[in-house]
FIKOLZA-1660 file (N, C-alpha, C; in steps of 0.1 Angstrom, whole numbers, plus 5000, padded with zeros to 4 digits):
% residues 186
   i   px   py   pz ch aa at
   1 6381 3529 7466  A  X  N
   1 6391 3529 7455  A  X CA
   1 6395 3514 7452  A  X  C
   2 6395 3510 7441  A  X  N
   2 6396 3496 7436  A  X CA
   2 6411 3496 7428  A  X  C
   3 6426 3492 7441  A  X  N
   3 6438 3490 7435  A  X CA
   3 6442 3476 7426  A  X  C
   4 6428 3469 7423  A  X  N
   4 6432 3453 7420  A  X CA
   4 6442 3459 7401  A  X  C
   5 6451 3447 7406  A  X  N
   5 6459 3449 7390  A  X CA
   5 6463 3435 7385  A  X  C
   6 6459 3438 7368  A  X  N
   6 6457 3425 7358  A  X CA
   6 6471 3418 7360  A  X  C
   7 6480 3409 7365  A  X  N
   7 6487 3399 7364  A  X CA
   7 6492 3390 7357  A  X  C
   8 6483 3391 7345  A  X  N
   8 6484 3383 7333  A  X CA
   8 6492 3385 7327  A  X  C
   9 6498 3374 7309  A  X  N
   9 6506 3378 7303  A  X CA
   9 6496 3378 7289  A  X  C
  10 6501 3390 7280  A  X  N
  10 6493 3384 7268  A  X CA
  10 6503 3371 7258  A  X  C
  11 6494 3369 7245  A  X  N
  11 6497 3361 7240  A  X CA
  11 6509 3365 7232  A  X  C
  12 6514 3373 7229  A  X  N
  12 6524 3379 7225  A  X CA
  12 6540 3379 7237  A  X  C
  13 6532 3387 7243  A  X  N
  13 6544 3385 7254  A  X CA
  13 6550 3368 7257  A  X  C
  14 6543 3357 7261  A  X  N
  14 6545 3347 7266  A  X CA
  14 6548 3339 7251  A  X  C
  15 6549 3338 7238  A  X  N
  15 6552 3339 7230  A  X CA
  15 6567 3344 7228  A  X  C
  16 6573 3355 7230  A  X  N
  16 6586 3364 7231  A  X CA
  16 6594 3357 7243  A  X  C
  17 6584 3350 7254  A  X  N
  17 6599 3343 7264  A  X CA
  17 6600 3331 7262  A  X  C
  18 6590 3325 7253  A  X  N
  18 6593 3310 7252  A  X CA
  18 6602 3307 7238  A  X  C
  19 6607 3321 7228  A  X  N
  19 6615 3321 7222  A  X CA
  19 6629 3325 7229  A  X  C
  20 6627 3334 7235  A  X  N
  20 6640 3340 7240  A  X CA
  20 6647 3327 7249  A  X  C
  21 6637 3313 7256  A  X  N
  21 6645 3310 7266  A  X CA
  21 6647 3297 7253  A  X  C
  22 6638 3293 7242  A  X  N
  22 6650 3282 7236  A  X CA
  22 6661 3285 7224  A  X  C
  23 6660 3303 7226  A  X  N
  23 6678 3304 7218  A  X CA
  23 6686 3300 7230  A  X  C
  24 6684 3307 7239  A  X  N
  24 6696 3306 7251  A  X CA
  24 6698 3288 7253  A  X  C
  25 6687 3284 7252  A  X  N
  25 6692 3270 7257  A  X CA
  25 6695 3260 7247  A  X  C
  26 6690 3270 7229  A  X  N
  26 6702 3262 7221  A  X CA
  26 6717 3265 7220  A  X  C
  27 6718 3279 7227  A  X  N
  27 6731 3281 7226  A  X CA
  27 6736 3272 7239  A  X  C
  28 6733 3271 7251  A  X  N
  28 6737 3270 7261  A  X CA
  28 6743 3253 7262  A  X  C
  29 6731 3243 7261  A  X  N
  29 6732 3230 7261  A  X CA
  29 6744 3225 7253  A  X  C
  30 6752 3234 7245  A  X  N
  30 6763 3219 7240  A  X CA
  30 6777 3222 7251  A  X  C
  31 6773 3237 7253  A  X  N
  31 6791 3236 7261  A  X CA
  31 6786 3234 7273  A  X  C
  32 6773 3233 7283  A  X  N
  32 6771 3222 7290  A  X CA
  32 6773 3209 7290  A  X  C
  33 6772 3203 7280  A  X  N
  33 6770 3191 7275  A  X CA
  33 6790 3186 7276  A  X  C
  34 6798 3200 7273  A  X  N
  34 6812 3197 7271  A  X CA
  34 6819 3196 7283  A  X  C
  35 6811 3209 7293  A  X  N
  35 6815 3210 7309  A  X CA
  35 6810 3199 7315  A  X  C
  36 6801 3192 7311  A  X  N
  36 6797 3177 7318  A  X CA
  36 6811 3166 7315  A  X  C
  37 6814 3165 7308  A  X  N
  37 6823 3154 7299  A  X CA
  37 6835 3159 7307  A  X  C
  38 6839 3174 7303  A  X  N
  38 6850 3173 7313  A  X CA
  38 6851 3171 7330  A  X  C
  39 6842 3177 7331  A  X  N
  39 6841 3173 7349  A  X CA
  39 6840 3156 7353  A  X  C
  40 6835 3149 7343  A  X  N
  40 6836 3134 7344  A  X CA
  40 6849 3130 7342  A  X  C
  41 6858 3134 7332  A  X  N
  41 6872 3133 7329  A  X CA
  41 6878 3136 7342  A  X  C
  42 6875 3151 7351  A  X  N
  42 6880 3152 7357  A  X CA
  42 6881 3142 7372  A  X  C
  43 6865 3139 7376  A  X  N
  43 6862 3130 7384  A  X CA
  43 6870 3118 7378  A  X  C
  44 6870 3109 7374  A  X  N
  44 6882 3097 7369  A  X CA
  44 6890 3099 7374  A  X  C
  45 6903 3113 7368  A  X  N
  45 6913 3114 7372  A  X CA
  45 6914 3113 7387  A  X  C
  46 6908 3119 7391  A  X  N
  46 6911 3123 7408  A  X CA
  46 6910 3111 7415  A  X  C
  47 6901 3097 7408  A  X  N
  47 6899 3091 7415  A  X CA
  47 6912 3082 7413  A  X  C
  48 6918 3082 7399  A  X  N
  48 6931 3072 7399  A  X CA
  48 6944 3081 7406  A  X  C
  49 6941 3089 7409  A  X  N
  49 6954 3097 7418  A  X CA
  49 6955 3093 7428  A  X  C
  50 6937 3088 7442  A  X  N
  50 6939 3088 7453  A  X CA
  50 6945 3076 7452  A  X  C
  51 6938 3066 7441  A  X  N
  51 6945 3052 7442  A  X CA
  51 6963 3051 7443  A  X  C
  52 6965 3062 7434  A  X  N
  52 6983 3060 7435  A  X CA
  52 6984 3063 7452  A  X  C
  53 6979 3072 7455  A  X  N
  53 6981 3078 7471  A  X CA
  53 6974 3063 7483  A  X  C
  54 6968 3058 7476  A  X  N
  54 6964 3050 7487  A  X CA
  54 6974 3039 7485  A  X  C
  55 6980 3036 7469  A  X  N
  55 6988 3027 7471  A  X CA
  55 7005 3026 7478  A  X  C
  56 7006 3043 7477  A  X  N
  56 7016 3044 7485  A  X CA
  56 7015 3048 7499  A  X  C
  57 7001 3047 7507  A  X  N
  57 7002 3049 7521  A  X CA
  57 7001 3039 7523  A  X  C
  58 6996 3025 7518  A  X  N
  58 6996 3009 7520  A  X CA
  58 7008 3007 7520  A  X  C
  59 7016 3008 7510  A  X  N
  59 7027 3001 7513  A  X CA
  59 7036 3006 7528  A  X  C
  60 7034 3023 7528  A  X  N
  60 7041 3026 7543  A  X CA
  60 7036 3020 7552  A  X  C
  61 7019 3020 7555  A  X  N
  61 7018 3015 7568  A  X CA
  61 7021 3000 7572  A  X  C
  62 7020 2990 7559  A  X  N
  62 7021 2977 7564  A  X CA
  62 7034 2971 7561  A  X  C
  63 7038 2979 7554  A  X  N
  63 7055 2972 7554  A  X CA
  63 7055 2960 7545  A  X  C
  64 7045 2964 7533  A  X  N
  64 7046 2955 7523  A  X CA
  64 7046 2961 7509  A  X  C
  65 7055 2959 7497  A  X  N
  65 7052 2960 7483  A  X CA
  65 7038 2966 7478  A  X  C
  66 7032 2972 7480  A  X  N
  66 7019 2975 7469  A  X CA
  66 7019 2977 7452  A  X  C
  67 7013 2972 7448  A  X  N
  67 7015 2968 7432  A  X CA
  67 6998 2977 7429  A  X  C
  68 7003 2985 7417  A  X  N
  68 6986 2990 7411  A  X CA
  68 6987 2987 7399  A  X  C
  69 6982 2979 7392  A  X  N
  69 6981 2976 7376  A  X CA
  69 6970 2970 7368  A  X  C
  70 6965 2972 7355  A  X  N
  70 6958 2962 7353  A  X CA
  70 6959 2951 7352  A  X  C
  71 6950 2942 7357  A  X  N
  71 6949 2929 7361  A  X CA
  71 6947 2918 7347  A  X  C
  72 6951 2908 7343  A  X  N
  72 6946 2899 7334  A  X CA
  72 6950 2886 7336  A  X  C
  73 6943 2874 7338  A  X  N
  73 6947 2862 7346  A  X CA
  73 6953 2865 7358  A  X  C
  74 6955 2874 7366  A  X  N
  74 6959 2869 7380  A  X CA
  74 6974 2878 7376  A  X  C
  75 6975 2882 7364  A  X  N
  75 6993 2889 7362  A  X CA
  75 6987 2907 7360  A  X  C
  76 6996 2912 7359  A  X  N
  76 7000 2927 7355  A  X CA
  76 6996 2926 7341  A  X  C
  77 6989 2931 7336  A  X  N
  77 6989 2935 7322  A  X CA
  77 6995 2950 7319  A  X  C
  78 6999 2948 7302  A  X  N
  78 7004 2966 7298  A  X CA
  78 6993 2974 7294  A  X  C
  79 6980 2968 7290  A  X  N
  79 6967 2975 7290  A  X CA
  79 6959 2981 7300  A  X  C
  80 6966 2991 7304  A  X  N
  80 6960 3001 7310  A  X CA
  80 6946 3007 7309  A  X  C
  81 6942 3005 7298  A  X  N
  81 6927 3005 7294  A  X CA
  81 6916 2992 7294  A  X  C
  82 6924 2980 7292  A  X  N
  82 6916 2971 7295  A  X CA
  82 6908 2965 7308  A  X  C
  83 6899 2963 7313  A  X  N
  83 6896 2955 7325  A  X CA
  83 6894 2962 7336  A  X  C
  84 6897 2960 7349  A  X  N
  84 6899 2968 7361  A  X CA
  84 6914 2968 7366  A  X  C
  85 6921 2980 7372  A  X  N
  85 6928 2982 7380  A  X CA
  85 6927 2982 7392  A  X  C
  86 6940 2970 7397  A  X  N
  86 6935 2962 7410  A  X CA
  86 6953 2968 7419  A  X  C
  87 6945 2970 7429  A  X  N
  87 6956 2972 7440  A  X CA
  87 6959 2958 7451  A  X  C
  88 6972 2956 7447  A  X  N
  88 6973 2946 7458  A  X CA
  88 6987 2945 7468  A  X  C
  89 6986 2937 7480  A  X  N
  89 7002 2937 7484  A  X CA
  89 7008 2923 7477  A  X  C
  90 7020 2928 7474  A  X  N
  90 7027 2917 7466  A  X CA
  90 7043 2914 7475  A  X  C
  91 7038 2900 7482  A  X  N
  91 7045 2898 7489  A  X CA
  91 7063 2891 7484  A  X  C
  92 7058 2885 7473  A  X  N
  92 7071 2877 7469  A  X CA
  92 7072 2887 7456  A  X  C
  93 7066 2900 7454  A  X  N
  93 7073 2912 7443  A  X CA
  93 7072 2903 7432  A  X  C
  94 7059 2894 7427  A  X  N
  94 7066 2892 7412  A  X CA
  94 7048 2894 7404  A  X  C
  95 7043 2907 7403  A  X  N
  95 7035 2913 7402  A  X CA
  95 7023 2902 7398  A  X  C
  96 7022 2897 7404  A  X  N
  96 7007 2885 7403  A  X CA
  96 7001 2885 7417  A  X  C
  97 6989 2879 7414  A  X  N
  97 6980 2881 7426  A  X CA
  97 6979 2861 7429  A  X  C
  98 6994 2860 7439  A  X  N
  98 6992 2844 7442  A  X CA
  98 6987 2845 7456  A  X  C
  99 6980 2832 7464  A  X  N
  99 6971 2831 7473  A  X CA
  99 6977 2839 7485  A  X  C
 100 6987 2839 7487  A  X  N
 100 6989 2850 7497  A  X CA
 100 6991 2863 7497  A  X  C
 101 6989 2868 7485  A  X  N
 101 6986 2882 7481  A  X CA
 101 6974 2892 7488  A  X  C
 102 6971 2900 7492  A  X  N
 102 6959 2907 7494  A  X CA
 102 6956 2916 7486  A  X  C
 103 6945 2910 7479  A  X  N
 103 6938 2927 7469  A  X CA
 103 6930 2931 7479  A  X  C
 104 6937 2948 7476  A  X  N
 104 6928 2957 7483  A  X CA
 104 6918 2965 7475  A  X  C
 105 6920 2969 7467  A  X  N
 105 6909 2970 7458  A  X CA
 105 6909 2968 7445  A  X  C
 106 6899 2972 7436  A  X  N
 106 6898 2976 7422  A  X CA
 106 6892 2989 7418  A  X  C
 107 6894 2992 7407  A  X  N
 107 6891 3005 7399  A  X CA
 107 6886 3003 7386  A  X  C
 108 6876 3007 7383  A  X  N
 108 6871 3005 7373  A  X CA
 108 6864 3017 7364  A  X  C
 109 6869 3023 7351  A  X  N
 109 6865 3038 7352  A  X CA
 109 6847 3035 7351  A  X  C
 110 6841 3045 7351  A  X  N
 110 6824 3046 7349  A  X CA
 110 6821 3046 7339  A  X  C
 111 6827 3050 7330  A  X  N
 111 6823 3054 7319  A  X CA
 111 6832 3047 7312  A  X  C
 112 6845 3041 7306  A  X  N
 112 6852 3036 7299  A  X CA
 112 6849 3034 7284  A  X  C
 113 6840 3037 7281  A  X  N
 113 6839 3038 7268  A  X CA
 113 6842 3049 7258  A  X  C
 114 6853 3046 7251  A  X  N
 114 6860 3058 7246  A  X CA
 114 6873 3063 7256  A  X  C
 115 6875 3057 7263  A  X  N
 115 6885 3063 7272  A  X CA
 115 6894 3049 7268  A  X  C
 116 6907 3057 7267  A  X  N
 116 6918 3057 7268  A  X CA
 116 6929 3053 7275  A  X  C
 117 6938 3046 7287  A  X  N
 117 6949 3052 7292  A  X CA
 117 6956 3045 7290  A  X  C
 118 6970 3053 7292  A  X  N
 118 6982 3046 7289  A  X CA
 118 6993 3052 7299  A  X  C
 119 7000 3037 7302  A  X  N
 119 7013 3045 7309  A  X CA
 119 7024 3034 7309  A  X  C
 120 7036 3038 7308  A  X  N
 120 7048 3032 7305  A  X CA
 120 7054 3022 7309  A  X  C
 121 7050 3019 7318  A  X  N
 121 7052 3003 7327  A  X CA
 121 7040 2992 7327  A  X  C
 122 7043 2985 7332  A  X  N
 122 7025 2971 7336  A  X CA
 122 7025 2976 7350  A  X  C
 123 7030 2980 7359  A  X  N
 123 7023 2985 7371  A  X CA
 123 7026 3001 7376  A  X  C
 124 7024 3005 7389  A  X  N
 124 7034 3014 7394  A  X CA
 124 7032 3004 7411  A  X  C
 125 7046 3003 7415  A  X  N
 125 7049 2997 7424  A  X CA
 125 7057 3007 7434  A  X  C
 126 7050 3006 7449  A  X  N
 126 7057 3011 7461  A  X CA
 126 7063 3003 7472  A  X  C
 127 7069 3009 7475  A  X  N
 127 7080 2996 7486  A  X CA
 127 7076 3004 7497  A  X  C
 128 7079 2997 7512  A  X  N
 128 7077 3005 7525  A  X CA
 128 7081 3015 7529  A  X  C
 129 7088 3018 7522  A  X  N
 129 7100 3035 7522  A  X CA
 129 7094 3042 7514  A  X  C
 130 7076 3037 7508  A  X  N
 130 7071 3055 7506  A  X CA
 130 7080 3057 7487  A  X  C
 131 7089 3050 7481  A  X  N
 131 7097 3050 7471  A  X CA
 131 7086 3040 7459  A  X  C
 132 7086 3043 7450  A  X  N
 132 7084 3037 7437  A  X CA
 132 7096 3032 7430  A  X  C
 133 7089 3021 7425  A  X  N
 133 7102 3014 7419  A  X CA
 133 7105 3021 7408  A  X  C
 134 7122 3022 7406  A  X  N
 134 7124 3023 7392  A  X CA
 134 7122 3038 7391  A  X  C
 135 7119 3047 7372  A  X  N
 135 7114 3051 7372  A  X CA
 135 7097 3054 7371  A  X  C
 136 7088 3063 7373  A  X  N
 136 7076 3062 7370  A  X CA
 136 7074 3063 7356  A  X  C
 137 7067 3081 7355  A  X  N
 137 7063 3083 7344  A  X CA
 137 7049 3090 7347  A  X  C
 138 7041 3090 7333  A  X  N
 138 7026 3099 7330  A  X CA
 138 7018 3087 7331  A  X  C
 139 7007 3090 7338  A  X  N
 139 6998 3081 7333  A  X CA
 139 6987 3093 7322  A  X  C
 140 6988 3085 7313  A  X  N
 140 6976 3097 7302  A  X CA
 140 6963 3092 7302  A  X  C
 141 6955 3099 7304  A  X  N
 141 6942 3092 7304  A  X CA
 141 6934 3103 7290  A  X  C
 142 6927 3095 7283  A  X  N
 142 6920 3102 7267  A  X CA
 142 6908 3098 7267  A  X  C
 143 6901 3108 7268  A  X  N
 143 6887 3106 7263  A  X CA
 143 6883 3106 7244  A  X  C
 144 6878 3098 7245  A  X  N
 144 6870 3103 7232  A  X CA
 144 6859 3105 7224  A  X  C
 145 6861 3125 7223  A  X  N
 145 6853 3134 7224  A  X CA
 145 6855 3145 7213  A  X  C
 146 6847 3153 7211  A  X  N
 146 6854 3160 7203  A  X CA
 146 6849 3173 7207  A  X  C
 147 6864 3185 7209  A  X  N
 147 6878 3177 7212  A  X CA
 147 6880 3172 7219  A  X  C
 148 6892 3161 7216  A  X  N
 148 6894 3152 7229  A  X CA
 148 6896 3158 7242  A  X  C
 149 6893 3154 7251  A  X  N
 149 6900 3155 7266  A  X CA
 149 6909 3147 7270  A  X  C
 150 6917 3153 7276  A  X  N
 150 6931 3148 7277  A  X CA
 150 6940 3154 7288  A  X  C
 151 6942 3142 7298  A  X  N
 151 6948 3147 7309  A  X CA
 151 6956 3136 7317  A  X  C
 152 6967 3143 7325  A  X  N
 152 6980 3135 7329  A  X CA
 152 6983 3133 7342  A  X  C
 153 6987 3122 7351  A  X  N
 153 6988 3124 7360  A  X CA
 153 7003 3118 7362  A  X  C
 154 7016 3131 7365  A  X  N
 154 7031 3127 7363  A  X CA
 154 7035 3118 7379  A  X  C
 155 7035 3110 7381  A  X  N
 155 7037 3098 7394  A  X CA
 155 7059 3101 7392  A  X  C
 156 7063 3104 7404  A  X  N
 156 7075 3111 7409  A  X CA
 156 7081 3095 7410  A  X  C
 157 7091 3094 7410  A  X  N
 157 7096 3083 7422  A  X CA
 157 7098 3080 7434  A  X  C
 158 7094 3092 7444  A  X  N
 158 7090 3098 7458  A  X CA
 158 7073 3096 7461  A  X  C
 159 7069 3091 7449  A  X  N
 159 7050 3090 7450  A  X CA
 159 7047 3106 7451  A  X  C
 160 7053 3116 7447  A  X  N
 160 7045 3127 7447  A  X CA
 160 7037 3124 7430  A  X  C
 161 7022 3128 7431  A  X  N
 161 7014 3129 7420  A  X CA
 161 7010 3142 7418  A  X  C
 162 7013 3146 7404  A  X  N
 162 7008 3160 7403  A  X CA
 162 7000 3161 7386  A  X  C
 163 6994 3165 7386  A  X  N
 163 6987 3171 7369  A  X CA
 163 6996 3173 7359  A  X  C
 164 6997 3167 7348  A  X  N
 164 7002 3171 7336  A  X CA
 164 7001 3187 7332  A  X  C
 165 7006 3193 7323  A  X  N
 165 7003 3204 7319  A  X CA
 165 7008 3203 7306  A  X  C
 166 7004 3216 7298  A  X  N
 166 7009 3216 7283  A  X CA
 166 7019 3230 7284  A  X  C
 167 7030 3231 7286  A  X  N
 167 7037 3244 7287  A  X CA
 167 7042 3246 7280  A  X  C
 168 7040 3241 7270  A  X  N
 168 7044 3248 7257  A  X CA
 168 7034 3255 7247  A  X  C
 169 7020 3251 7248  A  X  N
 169 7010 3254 7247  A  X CA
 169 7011 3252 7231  A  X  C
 170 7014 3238 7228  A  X  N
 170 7012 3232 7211  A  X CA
 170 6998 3225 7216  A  X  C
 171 6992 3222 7226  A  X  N
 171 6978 3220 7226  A  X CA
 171 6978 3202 7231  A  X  C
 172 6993 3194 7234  A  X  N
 172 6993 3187 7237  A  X CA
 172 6997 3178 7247  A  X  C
 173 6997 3177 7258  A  X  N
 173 7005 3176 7278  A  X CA
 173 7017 3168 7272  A  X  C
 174 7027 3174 7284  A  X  N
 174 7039 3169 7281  A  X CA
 174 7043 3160 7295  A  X  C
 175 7051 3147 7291  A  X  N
 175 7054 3135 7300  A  X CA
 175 7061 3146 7312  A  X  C
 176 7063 3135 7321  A  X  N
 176 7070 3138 7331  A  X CA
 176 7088 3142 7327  A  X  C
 177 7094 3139 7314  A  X  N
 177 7103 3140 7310  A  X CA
 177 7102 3155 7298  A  X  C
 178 7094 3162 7296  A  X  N
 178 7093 3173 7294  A  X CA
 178 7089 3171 7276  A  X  C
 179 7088 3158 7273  A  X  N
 179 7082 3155 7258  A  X CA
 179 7068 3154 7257  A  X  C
 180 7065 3158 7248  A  X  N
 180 7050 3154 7246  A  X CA
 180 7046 3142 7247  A  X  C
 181 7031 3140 7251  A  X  N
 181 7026 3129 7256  A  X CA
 181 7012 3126 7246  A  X  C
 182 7012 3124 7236  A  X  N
 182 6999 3127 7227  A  X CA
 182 6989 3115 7232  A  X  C
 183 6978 3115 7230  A  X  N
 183 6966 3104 7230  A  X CA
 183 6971 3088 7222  A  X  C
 184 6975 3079 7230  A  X  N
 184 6977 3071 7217  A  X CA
 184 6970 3068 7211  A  X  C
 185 6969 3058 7201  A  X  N
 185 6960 3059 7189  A  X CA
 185 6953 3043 7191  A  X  C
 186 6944 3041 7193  A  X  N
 186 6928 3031 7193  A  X CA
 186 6937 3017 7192  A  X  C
% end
């Protein structure tokens, strides 16, 4: 008894799945393409949060001022988008990085192009008490995309960091003071 069986595909058949697989993958590739962009957005954020969190476990353990801001000449800049964000201890509190300062690190996003951020001071600063000076505020970080991505990270005066949200659901995150926080503008 001869059970052998044909295995093959005809030309019709193999024809019918090399259609069926590039509708799916023209439907499929852009809102992959949008889940990529935001998972990058998301990766960013997380990574400028640990920085708040590392900037305020530095200042507890060593019993020094920690300063996070963008850097320009050796001072705080208010462009938050410009350059790298550098962590340092700032010993005489007057937000510059003079020779006895220690930078502990920098931040630099990956991607920065088209990105955005903004937040309402030139630094966020921690004292050894775990306290942030002053008040904080959002930091808003904006991609741009279309639609934009857009996301918040609200810094406590206690250094608790938490996620913006839109609770009003006009489609836009609202500050830590319960106002909208829109993308600024280029």
């Amino acid at each position: 008894m001869n059970n052998a069986r044909n295995a093959g595909m005809t030309l019709t058949e193999l024809i019918t799945v090399l259609m069926t697989v590039s509708t799916l993958s023209a439907v499929a590739l852009p809102a992959l393409d949008d889940f990529f962009k935001r998972q990058l957005a998301l990766s960013e954020v997380t990574a400028l949060r640990q920085l708040v969190y590392q900037a305020r476990g530095h200042a507890i353990s060593s019993g020094v001022p920690a300063v996070l801001c963008p850097i320009s000449a050796n001072e705080c800049s208010t462009n938050w988008s410009e350059g790298k964000i550098t962590l340092f201890e700032d010993l005489n509190r007057n937000r510059t990085i003079d020779p006895n300062d220690k930078v502990l690190t920098h931040f630099q996003l990956q991607h920065a192009n088209g990105v955005k951020l903004d937040f309402p001071r030139s630094a966020i600063v921690f004292y050894p008490s775990g306290f942030a000076q002053g008040f904080t505020g959002s930091l808003l970080y904006c991609r741009d995309t279309e639609p934009p991505i857009t996301m918040s990270l609200i810094i406590s005066r206690v250094g608790r960091v938490r996620h913006g949200a839109d609770s009003n659901n006009d489609g836009i995150l609202e500050s830590a003071t319960g106002k909208n926080a829109p993308c600024p503008s280029a």
